[in-house]
C-alpha positions, -999 to 999 in steps of 0.1 A, spaced: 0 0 0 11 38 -9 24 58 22 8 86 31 31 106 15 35 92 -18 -3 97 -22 -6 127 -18 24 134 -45 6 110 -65 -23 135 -58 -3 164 -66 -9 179 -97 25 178 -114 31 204 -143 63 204 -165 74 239 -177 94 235 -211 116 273 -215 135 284 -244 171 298 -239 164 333 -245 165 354 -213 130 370 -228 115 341 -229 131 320 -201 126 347 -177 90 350 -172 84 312 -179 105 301 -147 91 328 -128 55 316 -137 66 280 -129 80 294 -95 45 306 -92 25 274 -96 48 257 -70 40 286 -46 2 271 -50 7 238 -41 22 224 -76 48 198 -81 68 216 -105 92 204 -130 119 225 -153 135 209 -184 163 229 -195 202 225 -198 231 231 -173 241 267 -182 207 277 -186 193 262 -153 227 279 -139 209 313 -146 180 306 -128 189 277 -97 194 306 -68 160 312 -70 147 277 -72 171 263 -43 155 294 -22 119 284 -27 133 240 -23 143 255 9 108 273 21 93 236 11 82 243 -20 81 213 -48 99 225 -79 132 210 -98 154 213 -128 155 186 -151 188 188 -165 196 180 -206 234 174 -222 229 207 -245 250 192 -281 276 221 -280 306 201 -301 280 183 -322 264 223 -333 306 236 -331 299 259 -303 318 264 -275 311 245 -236 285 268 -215 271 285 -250 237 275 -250 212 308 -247 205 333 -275 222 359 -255 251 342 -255 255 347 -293 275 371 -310 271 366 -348 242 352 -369 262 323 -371 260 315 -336 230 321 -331 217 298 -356 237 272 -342 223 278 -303 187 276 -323 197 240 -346 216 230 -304 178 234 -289 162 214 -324 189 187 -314 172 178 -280 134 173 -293 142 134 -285 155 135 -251 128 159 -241 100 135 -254 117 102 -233 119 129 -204 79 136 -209 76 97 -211 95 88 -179 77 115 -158 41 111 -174 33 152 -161 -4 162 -155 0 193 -177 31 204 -205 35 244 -201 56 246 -234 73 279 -248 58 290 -287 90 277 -300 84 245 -296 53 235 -317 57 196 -319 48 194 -281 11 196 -292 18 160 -305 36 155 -271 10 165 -253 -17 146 -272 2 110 -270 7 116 -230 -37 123 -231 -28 157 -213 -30 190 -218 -4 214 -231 -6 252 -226 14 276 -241 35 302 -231 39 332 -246 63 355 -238 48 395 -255 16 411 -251 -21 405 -262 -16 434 -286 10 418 -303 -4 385 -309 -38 402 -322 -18 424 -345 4 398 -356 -27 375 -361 -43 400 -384 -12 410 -404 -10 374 -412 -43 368 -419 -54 398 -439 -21 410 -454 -28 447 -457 7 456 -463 7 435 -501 12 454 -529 18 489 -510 41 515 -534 68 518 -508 86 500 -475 73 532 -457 44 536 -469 19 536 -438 -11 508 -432 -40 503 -409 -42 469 -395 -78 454 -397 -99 446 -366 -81 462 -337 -102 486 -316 -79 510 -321 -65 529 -354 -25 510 -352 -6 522 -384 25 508 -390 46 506 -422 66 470 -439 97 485 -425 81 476 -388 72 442 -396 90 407 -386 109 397 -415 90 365 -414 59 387 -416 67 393 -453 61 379 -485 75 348 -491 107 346 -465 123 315 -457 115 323 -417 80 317 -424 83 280 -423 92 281 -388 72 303 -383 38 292 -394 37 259 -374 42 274 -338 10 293 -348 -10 269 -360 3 248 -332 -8 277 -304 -43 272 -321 -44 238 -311 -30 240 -273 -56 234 -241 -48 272 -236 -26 299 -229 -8 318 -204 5 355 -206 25 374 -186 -1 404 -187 -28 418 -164 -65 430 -170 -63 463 -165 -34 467 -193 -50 454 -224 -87 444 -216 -97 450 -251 -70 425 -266 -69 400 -240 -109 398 -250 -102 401 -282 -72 374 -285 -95 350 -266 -119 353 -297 -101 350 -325 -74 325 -318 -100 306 -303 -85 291 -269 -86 298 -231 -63 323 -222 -49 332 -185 -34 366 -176 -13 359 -144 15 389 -147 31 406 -142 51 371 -131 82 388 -122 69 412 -95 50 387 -81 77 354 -82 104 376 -68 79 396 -40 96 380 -11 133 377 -24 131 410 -40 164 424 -24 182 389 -37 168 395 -71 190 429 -71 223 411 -50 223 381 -74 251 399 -100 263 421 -75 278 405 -50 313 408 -56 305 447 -66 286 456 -34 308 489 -35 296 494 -70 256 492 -58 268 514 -27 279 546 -51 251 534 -74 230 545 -46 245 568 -28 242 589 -69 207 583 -71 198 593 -38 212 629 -44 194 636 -74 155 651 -66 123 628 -73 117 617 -108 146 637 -123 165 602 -137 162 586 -170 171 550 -170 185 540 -203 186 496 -210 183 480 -240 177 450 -226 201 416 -225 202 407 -266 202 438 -286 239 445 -292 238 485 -306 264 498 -333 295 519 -323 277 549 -349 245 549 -326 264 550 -290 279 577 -300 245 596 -310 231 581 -275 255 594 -255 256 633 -273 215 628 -272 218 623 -234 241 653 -228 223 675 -246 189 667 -230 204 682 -194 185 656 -176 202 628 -154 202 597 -169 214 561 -158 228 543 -189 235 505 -189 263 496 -215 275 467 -231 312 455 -220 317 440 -256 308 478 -269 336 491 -251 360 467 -267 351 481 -304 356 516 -293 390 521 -311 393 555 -299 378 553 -261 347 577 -271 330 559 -245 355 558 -216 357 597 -225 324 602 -221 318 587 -190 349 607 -171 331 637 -184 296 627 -171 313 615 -137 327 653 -134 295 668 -146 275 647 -124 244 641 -152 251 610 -158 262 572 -145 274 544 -171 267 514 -160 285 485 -177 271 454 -184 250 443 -153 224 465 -139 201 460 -106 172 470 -127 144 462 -103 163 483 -77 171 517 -102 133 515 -114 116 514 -79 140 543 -63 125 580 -63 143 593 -84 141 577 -118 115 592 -134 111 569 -173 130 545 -190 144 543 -225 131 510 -235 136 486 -266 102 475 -259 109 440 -250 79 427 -230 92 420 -197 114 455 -197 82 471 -207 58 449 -174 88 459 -155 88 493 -159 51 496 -159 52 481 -122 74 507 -114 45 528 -126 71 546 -150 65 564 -187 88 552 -214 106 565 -240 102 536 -269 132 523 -292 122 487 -307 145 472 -326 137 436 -335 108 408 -333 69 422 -321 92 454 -301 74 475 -328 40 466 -322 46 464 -281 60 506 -289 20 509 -307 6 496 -275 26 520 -252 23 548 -276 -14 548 -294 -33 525 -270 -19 533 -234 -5 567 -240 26 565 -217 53 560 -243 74 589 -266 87 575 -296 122 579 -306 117 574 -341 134 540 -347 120 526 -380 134 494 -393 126 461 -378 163 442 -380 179 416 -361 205 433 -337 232 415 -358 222 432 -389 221 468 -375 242 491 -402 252 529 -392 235 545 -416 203 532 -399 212 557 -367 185 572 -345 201 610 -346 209 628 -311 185 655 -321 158 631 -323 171 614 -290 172 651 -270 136 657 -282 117 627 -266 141 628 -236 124 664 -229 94 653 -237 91 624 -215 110 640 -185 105 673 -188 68 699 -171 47 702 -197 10 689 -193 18 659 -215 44 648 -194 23 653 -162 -4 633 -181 21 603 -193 32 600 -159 -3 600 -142 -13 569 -165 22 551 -161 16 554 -120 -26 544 -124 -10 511 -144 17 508 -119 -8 505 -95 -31 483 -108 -3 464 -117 7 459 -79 -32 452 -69 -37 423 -96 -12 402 -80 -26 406 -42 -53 375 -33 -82 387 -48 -67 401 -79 -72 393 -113 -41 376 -122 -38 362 -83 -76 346 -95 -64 334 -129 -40 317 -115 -56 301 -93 -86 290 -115 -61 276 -140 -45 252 -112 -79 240 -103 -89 232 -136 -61 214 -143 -63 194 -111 -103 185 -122 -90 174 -155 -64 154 -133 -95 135 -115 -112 131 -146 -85 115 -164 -76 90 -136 -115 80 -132 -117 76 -169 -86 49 -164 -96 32 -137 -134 25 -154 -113 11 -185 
């Protein structure tokens, strides 16, 4: 006979969460699976060493508060792909090439993740996008699989109509503007914007395709959103793609509520002095006078652009925070950079940071008062719970629809006036956002006049809401909550269904 014990885990619901190596989309998908194991859920993580070395703090913290939640470790096939030991995330790449072969690494372990779904027969398979064939996955095991996705409601209806309609065919130019069909607001964007997969005929589509047709045939969804922040497209997604959806964000603010002060230490440790003067700079400047400056952990800017960045900054005369690559320093031939920082250090207008910032801690102090984002999802949530307007710069993937959100829709964005949709890798210098241009939005966003005041009214009211949704009793606190039961009733179900056969 089972001890007590092993049946109740046989009870437990168990759900295995499935990341991709991109910090974007690994992120929020091992905060959400922290989440579930929070509730009660006996949580399983399939990813590889270096990956799960990004993330294991934070699960060993919550093994030791009696949670159930582990990593399920893979060989990732480095010398089989030709990379280098320990490469094995998107943001470890440096060149196309590499990147392709981190992407064809991840393709290489569909096999051992299907024995792994075999041998530990999970209730539920939370899958990132990227990984289409677990639908089939899913379906042999009898369970269900959700999927994860990693932007906004707005993007995926955008994307959904672009794709279905195709309203930028056959326009005379690449900058010629268009309406996308069926949003309930007017979103104009040009081909430029658009995913290069999102045109016609490209090679990406391929991939493409599939993970969408697979999302149409999941159990459901979850996003890292909240009710309040896009109502209309949660409502609308729900609809059109035809699936249950569950908004249970923002998931970093609420995984990392009671290890919040970790979250900021984990890089810093052996640079406690560092955080110190960090500190000790922001709290001599006045309330809301600091512009935060982060273009997130993959886009890699060219030498042409810092350069306009850093004049743009200076000539703005606000403060500013600026988080810079250490591989950008290495191509500056004639120290531009290092020059420019002395000169901010004696002017006092500015701190470079390179490399590593404590985001969470610069974006909740007083002082910061916007961001310049590239509109990646989880900047943009994060940024948003620090009830903070933006300044918007997308570069790649759905940034430029996330910028039409912020801008059009929720009014709490200035746009810098980046136009071309490109891979970091493929960024040339002719293709420069101009320090004038740069100047401008930074006085807009941080500077009296009623918009301002107005931008930063909404950006606190979302901050806000963003704080309440995660409390018990909140939306996404509910959603979550709902989902987990559900899943446990289809648990029951299924195990009656066996034991009558």
């Amino acid at each position: 006979m089972d001890s007590p014990q092993s049946q109740q885990s046989n009870n437990q619901l168990h759900v295995v969460f499935l990341p991709y190596p991109s910090a974007g989309h690994m992120n929020p998908m091992i905060d959400t699976a922290r989440l579930f194991a929070k509730h009660g859920v006996n949580v399983t993580i399939i990813t590889t060493h270096a990956n799960a070395s990004r993330f294991q703090k934070s699960i060993d913290s919550d093994i030791s508060l009696g949670y159930s939640i582990k990593t399920q470790l893979l060989q990732f096939p480095s010398a089989q792909v030709g990379l280098p030991d320990g490469v094995e995330n998107s943001n470890d790449a440096t060149s196309r090439e590499m990147l392709s072969k981190v992407t064809r690494g991840v393709w290489m372990l569909r096999d051992s993740i299907e024995v792994l779904f075999q041998e530990l027969q999970p209730d539920c398979i939370v899958t990132d996008m990227k990984y289409p064939w677990t639908v089939e996955s899913a379906a042999k095991l009898n369970i269900p699989r959700i999927y994860f996705c990693s932007s906004s409601y707005f993007s995926e209806c955008a994307i959904y109509f672009v794709r279905k309609y195709k309203p930028h065919y056959n326009l005379v130019s690449d900058t010629q503007k268009f309406t996308i069909p069926c949003l309930p607001h007017t979103i104009e964007m040009t081909r430029q914007q658009l995913c290069d997969w999102e045109l016609e005929n490209n090679a990406m589509k391929a991939i493409f395709e599939p993970m969408y047709e697979s999302a149409e045939r999941s159990y459901g969804s979850l996003y890292n959103s909240f009710h309040e922040l896009e109502n209309d497209y949660e409502k609308l997604c729900k609809s059109t793609i035809g699936i249950k959806s569950w908004s249970v964000g923002p998931v970093s603010a609420w995984a990392n509520k009671d290890d919040e002060r970790k979250a900021n230490r984990g890089h810093m440790e052996k640079s406690l002095g560092k955080q110190t003067e960090l500190l000790n700079w922001l709290n001599s400047k006045q309330n809301e006078s600091v512009l935060y400056v982060s273009f997130g952990s993959l886009t890699r800017l060219p030498h042409a652009q810092l350069v306009e960045i850093a004049h743009g900054l200076e000539n703005s005369g606000h403060n500013f925070i600026w988080v810079i690559k250490k591989d950008d320093k290495d191509e500056d031939g004639e120290g531009f950079l290092q020059k420019f920082e002395e000169r901010m250090k004696e002017s006092n207008k500015g701190y470079i940071i390179w490399n590593w910032a404590p985001q969470l801690l610069i974006l909740d102090h007083p002082a910061t008062g916007g961001i310049v984002t590239h509109c990646g999802w989880n900047s943009t949530l994060e940024s948003l719970n620090a009830g903070l307007p933006m300044i918007t710069w997308p570069v790649f993937a759905e940034q430029f629809y996330n910028e039409k959100l912020l801008v059009d829709v929720l009014k709490i964005g200035v746009p810098v006036g980046a136009k071309e949709n490109k891979l970091w890798i493929n960024i040339s210098e002719e293709e420069v956002v101009r320090r004038e241009e740069i100047a401008m939005a930074v006085k807009i966003l941080m500077g009296s006049c009623q918009e301002s005041k107005e931008m930063r009214m909404r950006a606190k009211k979302l901050g806000d809401a963003a704080k309440r949704t995660i409390e018990e009793g909140g939306d996404s606190y509910n959603n979550l909550i709902q989902l987990i039961d559900e899943l446990k009733s289809l648990k029951k179900y299924k195990a009656l269904g066996e034991n009558a056969d």
